[in-house]
KEDODREN-24009 format. One record per residue (C-alpha): residue in one letter; x, y, z. Coordinates in steps of 0.05 Angstrom, whole numbers, padded with zeros to 5 digits, always signed. Example, Ala and Ser with C-alpha at 12.3 -4.5 7.8 and 13.67 -1.06 7.14 Angstrom:
<martors>
A+00246-00090+00156S+00273-00021+00143
</martors>
This chain:
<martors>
X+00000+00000+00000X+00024+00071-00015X-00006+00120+00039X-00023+00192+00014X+00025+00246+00030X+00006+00294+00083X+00009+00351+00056X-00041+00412+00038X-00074+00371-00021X-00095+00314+00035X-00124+00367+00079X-00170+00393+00025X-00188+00323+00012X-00208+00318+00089X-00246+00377+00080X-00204+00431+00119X-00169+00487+00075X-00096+00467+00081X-00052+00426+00135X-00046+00472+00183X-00120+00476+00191X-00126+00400+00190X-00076+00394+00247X-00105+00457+00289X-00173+00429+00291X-00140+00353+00314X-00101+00392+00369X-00157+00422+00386X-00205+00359+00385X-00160+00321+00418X-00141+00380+00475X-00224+00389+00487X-00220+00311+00496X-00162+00313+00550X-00198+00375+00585X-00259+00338+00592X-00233+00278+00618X-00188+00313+00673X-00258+00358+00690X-00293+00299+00692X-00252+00256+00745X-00233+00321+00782X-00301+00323+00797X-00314+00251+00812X-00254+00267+00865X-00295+00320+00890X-00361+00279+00890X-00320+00222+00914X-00286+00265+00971X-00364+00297+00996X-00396+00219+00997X-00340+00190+01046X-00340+00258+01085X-00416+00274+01097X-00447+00207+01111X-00522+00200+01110X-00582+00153+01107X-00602+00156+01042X-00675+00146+01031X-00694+00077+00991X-00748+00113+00951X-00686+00155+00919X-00641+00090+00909X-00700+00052+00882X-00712+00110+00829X-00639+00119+00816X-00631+00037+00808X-00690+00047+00761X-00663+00103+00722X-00597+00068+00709X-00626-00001+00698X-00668+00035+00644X-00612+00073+00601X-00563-00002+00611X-00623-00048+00580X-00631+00011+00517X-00560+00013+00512X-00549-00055+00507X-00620-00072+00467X-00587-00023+00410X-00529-00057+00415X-00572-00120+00389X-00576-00166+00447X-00635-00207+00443X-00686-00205+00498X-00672-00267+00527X-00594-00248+00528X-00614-00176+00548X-00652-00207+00615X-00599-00253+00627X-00549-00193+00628X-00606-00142+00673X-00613-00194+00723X-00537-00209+00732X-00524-00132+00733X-00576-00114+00793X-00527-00116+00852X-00479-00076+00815X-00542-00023+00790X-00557-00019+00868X-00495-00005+00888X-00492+00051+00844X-00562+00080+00851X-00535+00087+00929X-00468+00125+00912X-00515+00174+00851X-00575+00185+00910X-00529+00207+00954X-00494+00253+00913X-00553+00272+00885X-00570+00299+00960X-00501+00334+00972X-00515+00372+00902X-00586+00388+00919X-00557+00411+00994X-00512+00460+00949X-00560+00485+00907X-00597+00509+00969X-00541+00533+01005X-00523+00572+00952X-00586+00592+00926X-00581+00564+00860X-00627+00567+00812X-00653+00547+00737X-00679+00606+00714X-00736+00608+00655X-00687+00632+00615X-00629+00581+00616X-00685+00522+00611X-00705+00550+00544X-00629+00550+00523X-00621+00478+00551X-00681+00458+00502X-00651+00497+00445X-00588+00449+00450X-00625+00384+00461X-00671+00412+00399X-00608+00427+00366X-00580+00370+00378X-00628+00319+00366X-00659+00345+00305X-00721+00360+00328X-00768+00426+00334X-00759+00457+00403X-00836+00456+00414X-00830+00384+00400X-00778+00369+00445X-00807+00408+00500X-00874+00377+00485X-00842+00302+00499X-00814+00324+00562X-00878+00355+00585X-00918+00294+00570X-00870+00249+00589X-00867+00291+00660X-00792+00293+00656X-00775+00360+00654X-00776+00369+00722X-00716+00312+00713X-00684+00365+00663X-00692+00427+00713X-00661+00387+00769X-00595+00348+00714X-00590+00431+00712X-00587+00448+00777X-00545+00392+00797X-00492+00416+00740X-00491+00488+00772X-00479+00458+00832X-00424+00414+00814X-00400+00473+00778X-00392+00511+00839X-00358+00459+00878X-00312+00454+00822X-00290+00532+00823X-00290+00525+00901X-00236+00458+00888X-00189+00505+00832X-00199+00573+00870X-00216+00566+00938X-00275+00594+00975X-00299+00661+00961X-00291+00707+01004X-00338+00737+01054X-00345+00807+01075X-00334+00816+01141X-00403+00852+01171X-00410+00907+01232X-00428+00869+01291X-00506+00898+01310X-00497+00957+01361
</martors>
C-alpha cells in the first residue's frame, strides 16, 4: 500500500483548507477531549471526597428510582447494541447488585448537590431552561416545541430542571476545588 502524502492537497481532501488547519482542529479535538476527561474525574474526586466525608441515610425511595433510572438507560444501551431479549434479561438480572450499588453512591450525591444548590441559592432560571431545550432541539434534530412537548408529557422536565441544577452545583464545587472559597465580607457586629 502507498499512503497519501500529508500535505495541503490531503487536507482539502479531508475537507479543511490546508494542513495547518487539519492539524489545528485535531489539536484542538484532541485538547477538548483531555480537558474533559481531567474535568470529569476532578469532579468525581470532589463527589468522591463529599460521599465518604458527609455520611447519610439515604432514603430507599431515591435508590429505588436511581436503580430504576440506570437499569433503564443499561437495558436501551445494550437492546441497541442488538442483544436479544432473552440475552438482554440474562445480562439485567446479573447486573442488579452492581445497578444498586450505584443507585446508592448517585442518591447520595444527588442529595449533597441538591444541599448546594440550596445553600447557595441556586437556581434554573426560565431563561437558561429555554437554552437547555434549544441544544437538546439542536441537537437531536427536532423542533424545540416538540422536544419540549415530549418532556412535558413524558413529565420529565422536572428531571431536566433538576440534571441543571445539579450541573450548577457541581460547577460551583468545582471553582470552590481550583480557586478556593470566596470570600466573605466581614459585617459590623449589631450595636
Amino acid at each position: 500500500k502507498v499512503l497519501p502524502d500529508v500535505d495541503d492537497d490531503f487536507a482539502r481532501d479531508a475537507g479543511f483548507e490546508d494542513l495547518g488547519a487539519m492539524r489545528a482542529s485535531i489539536y484542538d479535538r484532541l485538547s477538548g477531549q483531555l480537558r474533559s476527561e481531567v474535568e470529569g474525574k476532578r469532579r468525581e474526586v470532589i463527589i468522591d471526597h463529599l460521599i465518604v466525608n458527609n455520611p447519610l441515610e439515604v432514603p430507599s425511595a431515591l435508590v429505588d428510582q436511581a436503580a430504576s433510572s440506570l437499569a433503564e438507560k443499561l437495558g436501551m444501551n445494550l437492546s441497541m447494541s442488538g442483544i436479544d431479549e432473552t440475552m438482554l434479561k440474562t445480562l439485567m438480572e446479573g447486573q442488579k447488585e452492581m445497578i444498586r450499588e450505584r443507585a446508592v453512591v448517585l442518591a447520595h450525591r444527588d442529595l449533597i448537590l441538591d444541599k448546594v444548590a440550596e445553600t447557595q441559592s441556586l437556581t434554573v432560571t426560565e431563561d437558561a431552561l429555554e437554552s437547555r431545550l434549544d441544544e437538546i432541539a439542536a441537537s437531536t434534530g427536532q423542533p424545540k416545541a416538540k422536544v419540549k412537548g415530549m418532556l412535558q408529557r413524558n413529565g420529565r422536565m422536572e428531571g431536566l430542571r433538576e440534571e441543571m441544577l445539579h450541573t450548577m452545583s457541581m460547577e460551583w464545587l468545582d471553582n470552590v476545588a481550583l480557586n478556593g472559597l470566596p470570600e466573605v465580607e466581614e459585617t459590623a457586629a449589631p450595636d
